[in-house]
C-alpha positions in Angstrom: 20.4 121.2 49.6 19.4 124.0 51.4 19.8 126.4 48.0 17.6 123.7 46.3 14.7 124.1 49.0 15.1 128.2 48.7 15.2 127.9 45.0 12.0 125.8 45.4 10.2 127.6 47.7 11.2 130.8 45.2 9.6 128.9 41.8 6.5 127.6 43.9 6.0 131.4 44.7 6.1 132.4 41.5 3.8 129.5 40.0 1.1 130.5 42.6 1.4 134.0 41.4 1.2 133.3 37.8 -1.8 131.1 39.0 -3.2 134.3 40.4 -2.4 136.8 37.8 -4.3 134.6 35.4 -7.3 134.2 37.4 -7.7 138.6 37.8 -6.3 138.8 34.1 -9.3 136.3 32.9 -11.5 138.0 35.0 -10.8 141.5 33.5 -10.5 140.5 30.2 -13.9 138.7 30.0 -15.4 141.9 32.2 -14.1 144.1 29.7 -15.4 142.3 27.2 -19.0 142.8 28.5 -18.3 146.2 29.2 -17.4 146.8 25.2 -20.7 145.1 24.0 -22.8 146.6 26.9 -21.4 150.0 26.1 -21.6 149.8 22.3 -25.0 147.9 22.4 -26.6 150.7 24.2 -24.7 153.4 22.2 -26.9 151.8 19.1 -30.4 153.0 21.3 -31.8 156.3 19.9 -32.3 158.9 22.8 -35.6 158.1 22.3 -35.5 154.1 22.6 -33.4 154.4 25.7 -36.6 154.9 27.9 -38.2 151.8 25.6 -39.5 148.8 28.4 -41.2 145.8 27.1 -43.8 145.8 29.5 -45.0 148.0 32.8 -43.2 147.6 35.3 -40.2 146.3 33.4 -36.9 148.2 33.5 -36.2 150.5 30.4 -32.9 150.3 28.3 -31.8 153.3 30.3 -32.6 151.6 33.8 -31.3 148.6 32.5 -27.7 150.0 31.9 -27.9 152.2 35.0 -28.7 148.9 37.3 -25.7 147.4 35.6 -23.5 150.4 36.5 -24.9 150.5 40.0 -24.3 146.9 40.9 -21.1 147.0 40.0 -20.3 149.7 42.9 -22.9 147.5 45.0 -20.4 144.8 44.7 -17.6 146.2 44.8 -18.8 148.1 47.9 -19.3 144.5 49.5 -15.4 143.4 48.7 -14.3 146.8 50.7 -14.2 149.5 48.2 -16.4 152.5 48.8 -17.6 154.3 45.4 -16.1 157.4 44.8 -17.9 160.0 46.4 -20.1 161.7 43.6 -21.7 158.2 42.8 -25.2 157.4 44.3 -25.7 153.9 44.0 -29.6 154.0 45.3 -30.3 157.0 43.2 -28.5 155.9 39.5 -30.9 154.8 37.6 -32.6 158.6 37.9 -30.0 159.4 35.6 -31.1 161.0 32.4 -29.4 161.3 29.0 -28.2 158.9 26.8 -24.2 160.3 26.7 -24.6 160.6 30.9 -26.2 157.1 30.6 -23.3 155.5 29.1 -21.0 157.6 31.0 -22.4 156.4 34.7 -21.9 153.2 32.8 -18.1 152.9 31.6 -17.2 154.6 35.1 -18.5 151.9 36.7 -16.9 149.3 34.8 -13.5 151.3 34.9 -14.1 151.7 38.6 -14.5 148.0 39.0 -11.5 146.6 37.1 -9.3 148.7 38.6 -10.2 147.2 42.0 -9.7 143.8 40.6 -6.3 144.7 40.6 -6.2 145.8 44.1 -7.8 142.3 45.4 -4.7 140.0 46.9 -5.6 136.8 45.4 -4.5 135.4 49.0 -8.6 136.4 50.0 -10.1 135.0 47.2 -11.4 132.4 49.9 -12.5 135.6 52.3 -16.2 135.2 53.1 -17.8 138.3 51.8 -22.0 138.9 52.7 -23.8 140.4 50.0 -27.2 140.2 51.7 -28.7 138.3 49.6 -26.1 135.2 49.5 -22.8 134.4 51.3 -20.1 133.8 49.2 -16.3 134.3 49.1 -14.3 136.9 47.2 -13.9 135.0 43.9 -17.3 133.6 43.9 -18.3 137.6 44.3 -16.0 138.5 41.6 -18.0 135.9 39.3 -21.6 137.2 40.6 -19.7 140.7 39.1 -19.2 139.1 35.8 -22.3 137.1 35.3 -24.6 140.2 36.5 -23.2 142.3 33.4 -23.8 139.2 31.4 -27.0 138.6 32.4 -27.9 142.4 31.6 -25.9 142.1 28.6 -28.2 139.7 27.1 -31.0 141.2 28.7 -30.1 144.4 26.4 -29.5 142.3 23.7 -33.4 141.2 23.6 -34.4 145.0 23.9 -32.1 145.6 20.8 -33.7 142.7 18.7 -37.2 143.5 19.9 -36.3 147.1 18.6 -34.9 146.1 15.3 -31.7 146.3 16.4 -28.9 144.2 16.0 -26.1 143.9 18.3 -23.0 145.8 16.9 -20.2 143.2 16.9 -22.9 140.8 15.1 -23.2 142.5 11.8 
């Protein structure tokens, strides 16, 4: 009996953790996936068209993507990881250039999913304040995803209103 309770206490353990591993997994894969069509969405922007706004006072394609790339080390800032020391989360969308553009972008997104990895699923109830809300760490991890999605289709209007269409609908 007591090898029964061990060996169920061991397959619980793993279930969870399966459990877990999907969650982070789901998480990266659908961030990713924003990341691709973000990236490759802005890539299709002239140099010219990346400082294109559709009204004053109205971010520009460039600011757009560089606001994406910012909050992601905003947020990741408020689930306990610092940005690496070169990155100036109050000063990135000053960035100029389309290729440093979209390079301040895919750091930030590489940056991010690797600290997906490092979050224990154990604290995806931890209360985490992101001044504006309270929310715990999965519901932070969502606010991550839907952000990029949000700017995602907020590039995708820019695109259209440009004559652009999004690269993965062709």
């Amino acid at each position: 009996m007591k090898h029964l309770v061990t060996l169920f206490l061991f397959m619980s353990t793993l279930v969870v953790s399966a459990q877990d591993q999907i969650v982070q997994s789901s998480l990266k894969g659908l961030l990713s996936n924003n990341q691709n069509q973000i990236s490759s969405l802005a890539d299709a922007f002239s140099e010219e068209q990346f400082e294109w706004r559709p009204a004053e006072g109205v971010r520009s394609v460039r600011e757009a993507v560089l606001h994406t790339a910012a909050a992601n080390y905003f947020l990741a800032s408020k689930l306990g990881f610092a940005p690496p020391e070169d990155v100036d989360m109050m000063g990135m969308e000053k960035i100029m250039g389309k290729a440093n553009v979209l390079d301040a972008l895919n750091k930030s997104f590489v940056f991010i999913l690797d600290k997906i990895d490092q979050i224990n699923a154990d604290s995806f109830g931890k209360e985490v304040d992101l001044g504006f809300a309270k929310l715990n760490t999965l519901s932070t991890l969502l606010v991550i995803l839907d952000h990029s999605g949000e700017h995602k289709g907020q590039l995708i209007a820019y695109a259209r209103a440009n004559g652009i269409a999004p690269p993965w609908s062709n």
